[in-house]
N, C-alpha and C positions, 0 to 999 in steps of 0.2 A: 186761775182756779180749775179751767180744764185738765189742765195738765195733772196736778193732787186728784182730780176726779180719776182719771186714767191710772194713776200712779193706784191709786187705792182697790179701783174697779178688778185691776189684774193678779191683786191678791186675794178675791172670792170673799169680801168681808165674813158673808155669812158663814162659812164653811170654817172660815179662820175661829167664827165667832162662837162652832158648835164644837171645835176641837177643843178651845179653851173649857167650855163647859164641859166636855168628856171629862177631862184630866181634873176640874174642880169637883164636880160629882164622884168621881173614881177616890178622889183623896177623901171625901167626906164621908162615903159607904164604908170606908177603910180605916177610918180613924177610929178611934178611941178618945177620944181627948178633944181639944179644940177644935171649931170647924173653920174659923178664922187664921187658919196656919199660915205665917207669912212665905216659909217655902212653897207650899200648897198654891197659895198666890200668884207668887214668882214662877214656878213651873206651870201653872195655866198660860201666863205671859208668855213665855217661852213657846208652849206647844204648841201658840197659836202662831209666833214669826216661823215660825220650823216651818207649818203650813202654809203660813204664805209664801217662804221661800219658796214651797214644792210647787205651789201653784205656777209661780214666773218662771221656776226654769221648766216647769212643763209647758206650759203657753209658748216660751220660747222654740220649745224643738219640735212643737206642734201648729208651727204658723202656718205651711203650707193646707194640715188638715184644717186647722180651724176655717179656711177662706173661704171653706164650702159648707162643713157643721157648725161653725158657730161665728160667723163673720163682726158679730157687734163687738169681737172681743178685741183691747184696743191693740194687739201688734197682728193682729188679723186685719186690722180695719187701717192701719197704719197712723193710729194715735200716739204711737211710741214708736221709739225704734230699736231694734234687736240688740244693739251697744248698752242702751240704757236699761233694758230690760235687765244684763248679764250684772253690771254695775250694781242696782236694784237688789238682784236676790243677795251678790255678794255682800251687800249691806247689810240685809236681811240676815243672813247665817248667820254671818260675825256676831250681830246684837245676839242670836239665840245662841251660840258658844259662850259670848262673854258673861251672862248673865246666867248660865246653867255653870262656869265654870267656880263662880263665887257660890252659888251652893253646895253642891258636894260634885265626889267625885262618880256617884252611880248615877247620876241625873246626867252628869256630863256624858259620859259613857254611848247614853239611853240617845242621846240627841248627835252624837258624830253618827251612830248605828244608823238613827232614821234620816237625818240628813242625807246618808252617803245611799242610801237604798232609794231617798226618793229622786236622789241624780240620775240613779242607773236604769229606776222607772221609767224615769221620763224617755231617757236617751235610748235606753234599748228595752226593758222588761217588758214593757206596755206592749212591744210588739208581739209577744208569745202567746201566743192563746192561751188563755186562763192564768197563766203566770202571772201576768199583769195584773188581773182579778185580785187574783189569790193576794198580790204583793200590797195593793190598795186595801186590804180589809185586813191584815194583818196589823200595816201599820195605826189603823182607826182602832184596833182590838189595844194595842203597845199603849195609845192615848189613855186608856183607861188603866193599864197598867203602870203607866208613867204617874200618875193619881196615886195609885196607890204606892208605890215607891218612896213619892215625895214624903209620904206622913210613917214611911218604914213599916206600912203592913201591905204588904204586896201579892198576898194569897188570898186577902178578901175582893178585889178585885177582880178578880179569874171570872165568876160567872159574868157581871154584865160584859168583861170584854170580851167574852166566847156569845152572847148577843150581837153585840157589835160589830165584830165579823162576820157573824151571818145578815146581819143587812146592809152591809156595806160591799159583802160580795153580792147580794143583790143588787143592789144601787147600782153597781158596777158592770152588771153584766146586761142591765137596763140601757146604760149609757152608750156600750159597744155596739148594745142594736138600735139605740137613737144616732150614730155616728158611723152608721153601716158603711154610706155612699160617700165619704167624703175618705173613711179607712180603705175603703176598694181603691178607690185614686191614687192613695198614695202604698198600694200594698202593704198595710198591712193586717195581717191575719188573725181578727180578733177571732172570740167562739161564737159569734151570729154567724162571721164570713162563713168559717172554716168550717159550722156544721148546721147551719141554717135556723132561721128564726123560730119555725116550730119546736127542735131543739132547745132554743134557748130560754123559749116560754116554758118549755115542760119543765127544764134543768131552774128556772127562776120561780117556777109551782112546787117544786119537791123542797128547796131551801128555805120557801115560804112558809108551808106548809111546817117545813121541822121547831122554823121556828117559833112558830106558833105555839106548838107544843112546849118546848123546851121553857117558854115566858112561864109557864104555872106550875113549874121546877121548885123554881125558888120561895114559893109561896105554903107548898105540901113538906119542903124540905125546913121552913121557919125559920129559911135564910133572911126572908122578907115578911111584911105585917100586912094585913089587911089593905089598909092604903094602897100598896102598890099592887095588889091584886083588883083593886076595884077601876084604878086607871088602865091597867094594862087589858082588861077584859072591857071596859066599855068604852074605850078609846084607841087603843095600840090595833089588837087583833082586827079589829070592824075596820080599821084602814086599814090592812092588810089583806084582808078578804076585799075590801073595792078596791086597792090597787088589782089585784088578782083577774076580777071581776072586767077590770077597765083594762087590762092584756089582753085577756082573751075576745075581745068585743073589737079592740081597733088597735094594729102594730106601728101606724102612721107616726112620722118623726113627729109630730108636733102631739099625739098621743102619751107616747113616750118620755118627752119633756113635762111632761105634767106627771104622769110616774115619777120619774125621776124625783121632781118637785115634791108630792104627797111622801116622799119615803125619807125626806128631809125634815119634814113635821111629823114624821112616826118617829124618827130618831130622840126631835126632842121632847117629843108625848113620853118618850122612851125614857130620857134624862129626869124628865118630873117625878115618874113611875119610880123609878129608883130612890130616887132622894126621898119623896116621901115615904117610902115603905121601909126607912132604912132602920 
């Protein structure tokens, strides 16, 4: 049982668990028609092994950093080993090829694209200052347009996944300075190293801040309905300002981790906010 424990651990359930929802929410703001879509479904399924895969082969080429930023993690911790890990994602892709292959063929497309982007993350983009950012929020932005693809209305999706990219390049640029000292170790040059942490609170205030704004877009524009304007103003923004609040107060990794944390329950305050306003 250890072993399924470790095996499961290293693909970030939750993460897996909040892509799947992107892409089910992204297809149901999008539809027109049934919200029970079995492609819709299936492409949820899919989006989530795509993300597990990205997580194993990132874990994988990230063992040395993880053994100082995140040790519990198990090929960090040496609950697995680096062979089975490869084996693992390899599993992993094929199920999300084969199963995006029997739906169509722009779903397929969608999934070699983010597949092969989050190989090249892991192995080299991640090291580019802001590149790396930029390339992780990108792809969490595609999630939601993957959503709406599935159901063939692919332009109602655009706003929540132009949100989603702004706080997933938060999230991300959170993480690089929760992961300072163990990226120094192994040089590389995230944008905390490269232009220091003041920098990156300011540059993580300005994106905050836009997006703030931007959430009560969709509500004056009667893209969205009442509902999601009363969750996104008395739930989303008011953790957004105490993340804000909780930067500017303490930069401490174990700070940071609880950022990090809180912008994972905005995301899916986020997911609710949409759905109901839809």
């Amino acid at each position: 049982m250890k072993i399924i424990y470790n095996y499961i651990k290293l693909t970030r359930p939750l993460n897996c668990l909040i892509t799947a929802l992107v892409v089910f929410v992204g297809g149901i703001i999008s539809s027109e028609r049934v919200y029970l879509d079995q492609t819709l479904i299936l492409a949820s399924v899919v989006a989530s092994v795509v993300a597990a895969s990205g997580n194993v082969i990132n874990d994988y080429f990230d063992i040395e950093i993880d053994k100082i930023s995140h040790p519990e993690r198990p090929l960090a911790k040496n609950n697995l080993k680096p062979s089975s890990a490869l084996i693992y994602y390899s599993i992993l892709l094929l199920i999300a090829l084969t199963i995006s292959f029997f739906l169509n063929t722009k779903l397929l497309s969608v999934v070699i694209f983010a597949s092969t982007i989050l190989f090249f993350y892991s192995f080299y983009l991640k090291k580019i200052s802001l590149v790396g950012n930029i390339t992780v929020a990108v792809l969490t932005a595609l999630a939601f347009l993957f959503g709406g693809l599935a159901v063939n209305n692919f332009q109602a999706a655009i706003i929540p996944a132009s949100f989603a990219f702004l706080i997933n390049l938060i999230r991300e640029l959170v993480k690089d300075a929760e992961d300072i000292e163990g990226d120094k170790l192994n040089n590389v040059i995230t944008f905390p190293i490269k232009y220091g942490i003041e920098k990156t609170r300011n540059t993580i205030t300005v994106l905050s801040l836009l997006l703030i704004a931007l959430t009560i877009y969709p509500f004056i524009d009667h893209s969205y309905n009442i509902e999601y304007f009363v969750v996104v103003m008395i739930v989303v923004n008011p953790i957004l300002v105490f993340i804000l609040k909780k930067l500017f107060e303490d930069t401490s990794k174990q700070n940071l981790n609880f950022i990090s944390s809180m912008l994972k329950i905005t995301m899916i305050f986020g997911l609710i906010a949409i759905y109901l306003g839809k």
